[in-house]
C-alpha positions as CSV (number, residue, x, y, z in Angstrom):
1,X,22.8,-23.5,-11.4
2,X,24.4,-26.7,-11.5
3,X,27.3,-28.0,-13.3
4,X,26.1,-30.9,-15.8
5,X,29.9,-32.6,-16.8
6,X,30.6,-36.0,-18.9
7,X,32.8,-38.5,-19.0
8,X,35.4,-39.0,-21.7
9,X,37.9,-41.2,-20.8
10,X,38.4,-40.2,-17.4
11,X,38.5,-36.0,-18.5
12,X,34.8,-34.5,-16.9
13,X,34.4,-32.0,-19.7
14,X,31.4,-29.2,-19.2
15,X,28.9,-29.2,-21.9
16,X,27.5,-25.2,-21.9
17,X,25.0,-26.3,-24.0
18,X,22.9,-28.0,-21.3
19,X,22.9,-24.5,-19.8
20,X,20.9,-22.9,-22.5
21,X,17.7,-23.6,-21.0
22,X,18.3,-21.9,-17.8
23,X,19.8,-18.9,-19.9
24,X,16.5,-18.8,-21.4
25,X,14.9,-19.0,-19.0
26,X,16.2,-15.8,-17.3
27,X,16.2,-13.9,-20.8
28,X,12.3,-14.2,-21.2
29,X,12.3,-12.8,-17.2
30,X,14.2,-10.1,-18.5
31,X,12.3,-9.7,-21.1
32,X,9.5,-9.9,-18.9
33,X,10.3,-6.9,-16.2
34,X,11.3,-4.5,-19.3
35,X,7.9,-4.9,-20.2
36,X,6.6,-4.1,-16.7
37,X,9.1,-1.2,-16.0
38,X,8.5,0.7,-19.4
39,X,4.4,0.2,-18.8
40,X,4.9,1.6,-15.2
41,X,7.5,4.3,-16.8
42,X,5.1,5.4,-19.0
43,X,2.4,5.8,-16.5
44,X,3.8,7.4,-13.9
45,X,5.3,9.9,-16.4
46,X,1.5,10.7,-18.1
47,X,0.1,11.0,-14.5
48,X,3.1,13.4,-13.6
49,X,2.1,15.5,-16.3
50,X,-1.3,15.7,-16.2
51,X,-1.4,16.4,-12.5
52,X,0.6,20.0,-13.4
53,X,-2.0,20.6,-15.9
54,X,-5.2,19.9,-14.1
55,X,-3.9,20.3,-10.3
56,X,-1.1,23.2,-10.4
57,X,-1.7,24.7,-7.4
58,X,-0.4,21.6,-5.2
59,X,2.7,22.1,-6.4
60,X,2.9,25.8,-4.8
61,X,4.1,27.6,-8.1
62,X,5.3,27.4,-11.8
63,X,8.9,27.2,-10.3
64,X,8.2,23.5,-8.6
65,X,6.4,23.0,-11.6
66,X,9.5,23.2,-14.1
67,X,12.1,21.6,-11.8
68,X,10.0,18.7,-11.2
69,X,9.0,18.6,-15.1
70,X,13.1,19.0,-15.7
71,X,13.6,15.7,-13.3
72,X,10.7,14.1,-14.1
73,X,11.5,14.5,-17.9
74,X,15.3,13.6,-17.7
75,X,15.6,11.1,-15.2
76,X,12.6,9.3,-16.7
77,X,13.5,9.1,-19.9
78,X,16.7,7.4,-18.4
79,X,14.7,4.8,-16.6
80,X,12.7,4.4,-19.5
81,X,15.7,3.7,-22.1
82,X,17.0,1.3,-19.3
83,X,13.8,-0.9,-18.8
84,X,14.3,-0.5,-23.0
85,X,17.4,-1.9,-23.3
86,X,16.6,-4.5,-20.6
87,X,13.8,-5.6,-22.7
88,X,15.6,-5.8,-25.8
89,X,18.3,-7.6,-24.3
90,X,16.3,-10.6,-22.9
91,X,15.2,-11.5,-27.0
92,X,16.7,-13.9,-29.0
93,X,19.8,-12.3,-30.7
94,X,18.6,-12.1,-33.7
95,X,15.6,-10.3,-32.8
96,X,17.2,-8.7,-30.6
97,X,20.1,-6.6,-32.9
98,X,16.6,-6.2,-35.5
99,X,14.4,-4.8,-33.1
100,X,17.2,-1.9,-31.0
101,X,17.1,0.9,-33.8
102,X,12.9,0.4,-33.5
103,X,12.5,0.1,-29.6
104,X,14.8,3.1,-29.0
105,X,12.9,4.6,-31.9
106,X,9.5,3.9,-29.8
107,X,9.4,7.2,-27.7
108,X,9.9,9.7,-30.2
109,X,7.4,8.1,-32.3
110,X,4.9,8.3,-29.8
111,X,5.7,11.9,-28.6
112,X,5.4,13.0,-32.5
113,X,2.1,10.8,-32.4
114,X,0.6,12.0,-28.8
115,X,1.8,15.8,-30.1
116,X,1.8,16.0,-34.0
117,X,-0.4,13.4,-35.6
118,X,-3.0,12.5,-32.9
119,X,-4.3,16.3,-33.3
120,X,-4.1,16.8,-37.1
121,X,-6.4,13.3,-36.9
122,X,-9.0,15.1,-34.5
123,X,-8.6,18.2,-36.7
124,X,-9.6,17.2,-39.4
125,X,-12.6,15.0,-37.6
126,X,-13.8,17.9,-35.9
127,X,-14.1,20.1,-39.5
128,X,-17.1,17.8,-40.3
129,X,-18.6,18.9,-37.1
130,X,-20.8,21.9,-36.2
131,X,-19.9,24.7,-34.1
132,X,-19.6,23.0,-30.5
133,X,-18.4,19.7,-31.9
134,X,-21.5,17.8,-30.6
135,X,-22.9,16.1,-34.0
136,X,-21.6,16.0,-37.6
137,X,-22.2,18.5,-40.2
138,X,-20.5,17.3,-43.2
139,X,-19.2,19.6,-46.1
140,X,-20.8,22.4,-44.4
141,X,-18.4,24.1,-42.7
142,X,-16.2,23.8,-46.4
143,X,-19.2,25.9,-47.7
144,X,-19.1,28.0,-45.6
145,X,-15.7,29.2,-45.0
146,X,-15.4,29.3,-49.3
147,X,-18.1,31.2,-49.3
148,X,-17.0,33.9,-47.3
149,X,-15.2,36.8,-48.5
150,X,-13.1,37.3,-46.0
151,X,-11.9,33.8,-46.7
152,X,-11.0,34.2,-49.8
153,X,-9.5,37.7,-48.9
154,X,-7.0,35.8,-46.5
155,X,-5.9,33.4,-49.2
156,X,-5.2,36.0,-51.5
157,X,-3.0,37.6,-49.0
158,X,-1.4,34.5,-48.1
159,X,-0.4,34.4,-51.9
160,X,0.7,37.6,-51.8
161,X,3.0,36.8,-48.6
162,X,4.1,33.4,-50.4
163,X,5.4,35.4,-53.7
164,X,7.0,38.5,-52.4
165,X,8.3,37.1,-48.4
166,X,10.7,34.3,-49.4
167,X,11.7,35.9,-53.0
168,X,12.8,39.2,-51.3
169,X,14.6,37.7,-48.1
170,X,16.4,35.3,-50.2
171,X,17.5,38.2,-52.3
172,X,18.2,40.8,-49.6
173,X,20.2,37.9,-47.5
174,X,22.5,36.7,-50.8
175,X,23.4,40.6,-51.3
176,X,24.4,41.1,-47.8
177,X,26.2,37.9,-47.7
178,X,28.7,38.9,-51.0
179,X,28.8,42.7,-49.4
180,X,30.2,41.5,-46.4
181,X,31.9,39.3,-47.4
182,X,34.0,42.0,-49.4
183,X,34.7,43.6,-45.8
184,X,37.8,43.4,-44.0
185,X,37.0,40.5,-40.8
186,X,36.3,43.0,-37.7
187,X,33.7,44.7,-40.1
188,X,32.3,41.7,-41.5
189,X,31.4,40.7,-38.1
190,X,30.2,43.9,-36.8
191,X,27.9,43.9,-39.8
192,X,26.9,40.4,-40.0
193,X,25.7,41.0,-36.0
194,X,23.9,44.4,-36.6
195,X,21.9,42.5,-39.0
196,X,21.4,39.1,-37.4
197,X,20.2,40.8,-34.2
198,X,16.6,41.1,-35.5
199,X,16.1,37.3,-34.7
200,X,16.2,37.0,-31.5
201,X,13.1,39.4,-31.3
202,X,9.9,37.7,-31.2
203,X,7.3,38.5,-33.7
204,X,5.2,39.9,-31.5
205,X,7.9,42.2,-30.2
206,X,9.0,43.5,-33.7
207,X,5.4,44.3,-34.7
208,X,5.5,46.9,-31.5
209,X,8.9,48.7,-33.1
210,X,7.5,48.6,-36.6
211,X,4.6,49.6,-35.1
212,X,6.4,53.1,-34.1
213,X,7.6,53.2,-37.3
214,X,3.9,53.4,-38.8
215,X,2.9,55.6,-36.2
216,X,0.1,57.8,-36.9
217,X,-0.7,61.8,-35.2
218,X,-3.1,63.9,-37.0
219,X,-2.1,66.9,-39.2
220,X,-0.4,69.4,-37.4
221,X,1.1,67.2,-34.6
222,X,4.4,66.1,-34.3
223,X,4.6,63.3,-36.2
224,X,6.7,60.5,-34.2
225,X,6.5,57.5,-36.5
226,X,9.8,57.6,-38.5
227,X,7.5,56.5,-41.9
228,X,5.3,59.6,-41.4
229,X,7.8,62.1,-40.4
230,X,9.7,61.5,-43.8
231,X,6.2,61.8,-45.3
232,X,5.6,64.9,-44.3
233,X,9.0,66.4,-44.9
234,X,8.7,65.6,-48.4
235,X,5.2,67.5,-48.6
236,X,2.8,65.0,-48.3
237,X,-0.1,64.6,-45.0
238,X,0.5,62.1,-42.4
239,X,-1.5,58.6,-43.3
240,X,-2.9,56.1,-41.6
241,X,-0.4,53.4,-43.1
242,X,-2.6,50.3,-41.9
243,X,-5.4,51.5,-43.3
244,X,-4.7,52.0,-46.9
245,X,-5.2,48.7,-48.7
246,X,-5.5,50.1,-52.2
247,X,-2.4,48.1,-54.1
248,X,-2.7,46.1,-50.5
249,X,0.2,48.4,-49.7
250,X,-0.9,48.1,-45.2
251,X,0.0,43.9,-46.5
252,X,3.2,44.9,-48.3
253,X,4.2,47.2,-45.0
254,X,3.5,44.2,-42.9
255,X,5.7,42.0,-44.7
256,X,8.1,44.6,-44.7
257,X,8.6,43.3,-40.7
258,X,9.0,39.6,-41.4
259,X,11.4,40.0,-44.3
260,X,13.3,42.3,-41.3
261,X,13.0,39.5,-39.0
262,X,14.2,36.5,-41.3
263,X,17.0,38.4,-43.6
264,X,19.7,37.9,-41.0
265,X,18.7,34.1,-40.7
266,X,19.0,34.3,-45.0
267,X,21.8,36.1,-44.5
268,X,24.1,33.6,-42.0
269,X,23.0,30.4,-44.4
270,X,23.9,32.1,-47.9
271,X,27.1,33.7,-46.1
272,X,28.5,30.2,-45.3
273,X,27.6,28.8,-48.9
274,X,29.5,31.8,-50.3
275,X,32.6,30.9,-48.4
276,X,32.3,27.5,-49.5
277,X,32.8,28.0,-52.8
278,X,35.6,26.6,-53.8
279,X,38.9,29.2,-54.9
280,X,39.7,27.8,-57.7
281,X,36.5,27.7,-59.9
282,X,36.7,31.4,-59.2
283,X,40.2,32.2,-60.3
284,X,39.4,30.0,-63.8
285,X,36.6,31.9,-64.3
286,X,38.8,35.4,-63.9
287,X,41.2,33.8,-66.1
288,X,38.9,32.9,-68.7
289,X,37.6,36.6,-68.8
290,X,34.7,36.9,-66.8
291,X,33.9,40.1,-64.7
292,X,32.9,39.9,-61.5
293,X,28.8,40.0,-62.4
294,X,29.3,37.3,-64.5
295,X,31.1,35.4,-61.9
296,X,28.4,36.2,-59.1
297,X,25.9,34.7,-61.7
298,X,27.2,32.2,-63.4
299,X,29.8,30.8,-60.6
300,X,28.5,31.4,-57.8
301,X,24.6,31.6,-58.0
302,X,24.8,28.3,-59.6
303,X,26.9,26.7,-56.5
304,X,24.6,28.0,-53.8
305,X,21.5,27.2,-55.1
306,X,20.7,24.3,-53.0
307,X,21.2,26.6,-49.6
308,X,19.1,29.2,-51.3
309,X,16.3,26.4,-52.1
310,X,16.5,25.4,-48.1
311,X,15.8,29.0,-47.0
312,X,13.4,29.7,-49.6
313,X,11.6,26.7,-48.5
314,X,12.2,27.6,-44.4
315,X,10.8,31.0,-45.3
316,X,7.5,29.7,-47.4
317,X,6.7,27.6,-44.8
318,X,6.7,30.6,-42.3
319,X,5.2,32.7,-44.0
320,X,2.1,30.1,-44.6
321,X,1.9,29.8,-40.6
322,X,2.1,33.8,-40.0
323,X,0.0,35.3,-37.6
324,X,1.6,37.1,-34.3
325,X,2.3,40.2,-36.6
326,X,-0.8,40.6,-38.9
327,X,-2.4,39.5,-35.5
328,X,-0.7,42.7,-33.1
329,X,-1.0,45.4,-36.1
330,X,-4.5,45.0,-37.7
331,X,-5.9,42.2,-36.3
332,X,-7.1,41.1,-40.0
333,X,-8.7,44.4,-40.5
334,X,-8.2,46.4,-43.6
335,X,-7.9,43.9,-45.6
336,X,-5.2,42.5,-44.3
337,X,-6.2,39.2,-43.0
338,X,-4.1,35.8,-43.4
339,X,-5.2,32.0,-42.7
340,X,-3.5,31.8,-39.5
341,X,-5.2,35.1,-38.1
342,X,-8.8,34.3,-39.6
343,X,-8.6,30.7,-37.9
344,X,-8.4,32.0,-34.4
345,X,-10.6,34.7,-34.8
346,X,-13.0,32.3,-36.1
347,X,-12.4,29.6,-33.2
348,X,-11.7,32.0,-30.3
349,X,-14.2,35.4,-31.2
350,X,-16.8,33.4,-32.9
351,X,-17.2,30.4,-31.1
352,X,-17.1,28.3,-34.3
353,X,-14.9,25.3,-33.7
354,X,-16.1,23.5,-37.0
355,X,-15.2,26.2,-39.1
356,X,-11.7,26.8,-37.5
357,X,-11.0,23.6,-37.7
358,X,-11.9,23.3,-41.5
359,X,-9.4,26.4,-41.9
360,X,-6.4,24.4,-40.6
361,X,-7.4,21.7,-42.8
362,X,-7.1,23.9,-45.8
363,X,-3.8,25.0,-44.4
364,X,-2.5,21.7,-43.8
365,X,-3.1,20.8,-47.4
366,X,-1.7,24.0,-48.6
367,X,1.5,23.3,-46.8
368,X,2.3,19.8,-47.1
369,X,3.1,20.0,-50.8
370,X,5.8,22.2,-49.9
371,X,6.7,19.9,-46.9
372,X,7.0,17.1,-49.7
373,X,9.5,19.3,-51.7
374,X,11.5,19.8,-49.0
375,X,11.7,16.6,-47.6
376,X,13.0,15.4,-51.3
377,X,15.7,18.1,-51.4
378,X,17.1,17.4,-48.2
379,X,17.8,14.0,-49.6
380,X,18.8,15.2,-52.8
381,X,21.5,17.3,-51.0
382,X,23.2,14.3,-49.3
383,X,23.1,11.9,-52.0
384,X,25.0,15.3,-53.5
């Protein structure tokens, strides 16, 4: 680039403003191979991927598989941010500090898009479709699926899980949280770890031990399900546990394990909003009068309410999507079907696409209301 000087008065002075063109100039090229470099990014990245879903077996295993998806996934999202922030940087400056938060934004918009919204679109296309997909069908599949009784036994259930799950693990969780709390330190922790340790089994893991629990030998027998062999000792015959819906009691045994599962998650959350009650509004309180069950009510309660809102809300939304453990036990039989259960059953043992997909439509509407609310008192809790 050449120097363009002036004379003034015998002093050659630079003026940087003749330079602005050329500046340009290279900005817009900049701008330019961002453009290029993100486009090819993106490519190569989609082809990558598809390639280990539709040809697996030249890679020569699942290992090549996830190192190459760990580098490929890493190190291009590196070179993607790069030809990003190359791109941004050869705009204008004004458009340029405008547009970083939304350009570094871009990819996790487009993976929630690609993974979350794209398919909730096709979803709910493919409910006005018949079985195969192939033509339109309109309400019918709607019909349908409100018509059947097995339908409307699921919902029922799923009310049934929505009242009782997140009431009683909220509950349970809170009471454990102020009992250990009263323990000295080496036995709070031993406790709180007895009963967090339920989490890290999968659903389908803790439906085989509850399983044994229920266990079922005939009259006679030695009875090796924990449930039955206290049965019997007490004078009654061994029953079939899953099979007795009257009072939907198989439904109430089977939320029995999720409420097991989630209590130490409750349990964790409320302990640290107990702990973070401030001292002093507890020592008023004692000085003012109040026992200690007037304090847990009227003290406490009122101060944790916004972490028990969060894992009633956590909980309710779980217990809309469950399915591995109706799913291992029953299997929806006995009248113990849910939503999530009767959707794959109808999409993978009936063949019915249209009518599964109307089922996760209903689903999606049942859930977002409660998505809403919890959205709201997220941000009502830092404004707090």
């Amino acid at each position: 680039m050449s120097d363009v000087t002036v004379d003034t008065g015998g002093v050659r002075a630079h003026r940087p403003d003749e330079e602005a063109p050329e500046r340009g100039a290279a900005s817009w090229a900049k701008v330019a191979l961002g453009l290029v470099g993100v486009v090819v990014v993106l490519w190569g990245l989609t082809n990558l991927f598809l390639a280990f879903g539709y040809y697996p077996e030249k890679f020569h295993g699942k290992f090549v598989i996830g190192v190459l998806a760990l580098v490929g996934g890493v190190g291009g999202a590196a070179v993607l941010f790069f030809f990003l922030n190359m791109f941004v940087e050869g705009l204008p400056a004004k458009i340029s500090e405008r547009a970083i938060p939304f350009v570094f934004l871009l990819p996790g918009i487009g993976l929630m898009t690609v993974m979350l919204i794209y398919p909730a679109i096709l979803t709910i296309n493919y409910s006005f479709a018949n079985a195969d997909s192939t033509e339109y069908v309109g309400l019918d599949n709607y019909r349908t699926i409100f018509g059947d009784s097995d339908f409307r036994e699921s919902i029922l259930n799923n009310l049934l899980w929505l009242i009782i799950v997140p009431a009683v693990t909220v509950a349970i969780g809170v009471m454990v949280a102020v009992l250990a709390d009263k323990l000295s330190a080496s036995g709070e922790k031993t406790a709180k770890s007895v009963i967090f340790v339920p989490m890290a089994i999968s659903f389908v893991g803790a439906s085989a031990i509850w399983g044994l629990v229920y266990a079922y030998n005939n009259k006679g027998q030695t009875q090796v399900g924990l449930l039955n062999a206290l049965w019997v000792k007490l004078g009654g015959d061994p029953q079939t546990w899953y099979q007795i819906s009257t009072l939907k009691l198989n439904s109430l045994l089977l939320m029995v394990i999720l409420i097991w599962l989630q209590v130490g998650f409750s349990m964790i959350l409320m302990s640290s909003a107990i702990k973070g009650v401030p001292e002093d509004t507890l020592e008023a309180a004692r000085i003012d009068g109040a026992s200690e069950w007037q304090i847990f009510w009227k003290v406490v309660i009122p101060q944790i309410k916004g972490t028990m809102i969060t894992v009633f809300i956590t909980v309710t939304i779980l217990v809309l999507k469950v399915f591995d453990i109706v799913y291992v036990s029953t299997n929806g039989n006995y009248k113990t079907n849910v939503i999530a259960n009767l959707f794959f059953n109808t999409l993978f043992a009936d063949d019915q696409a249209g009518q599964a997909s109307a089922i996760v439509v209903v689903l999606l509407i049942a859930i977002t209301p409660v998505l809403i609310y919890q959205v709201r008192h997220f941000r009502q809790e830092e404004m707090n």
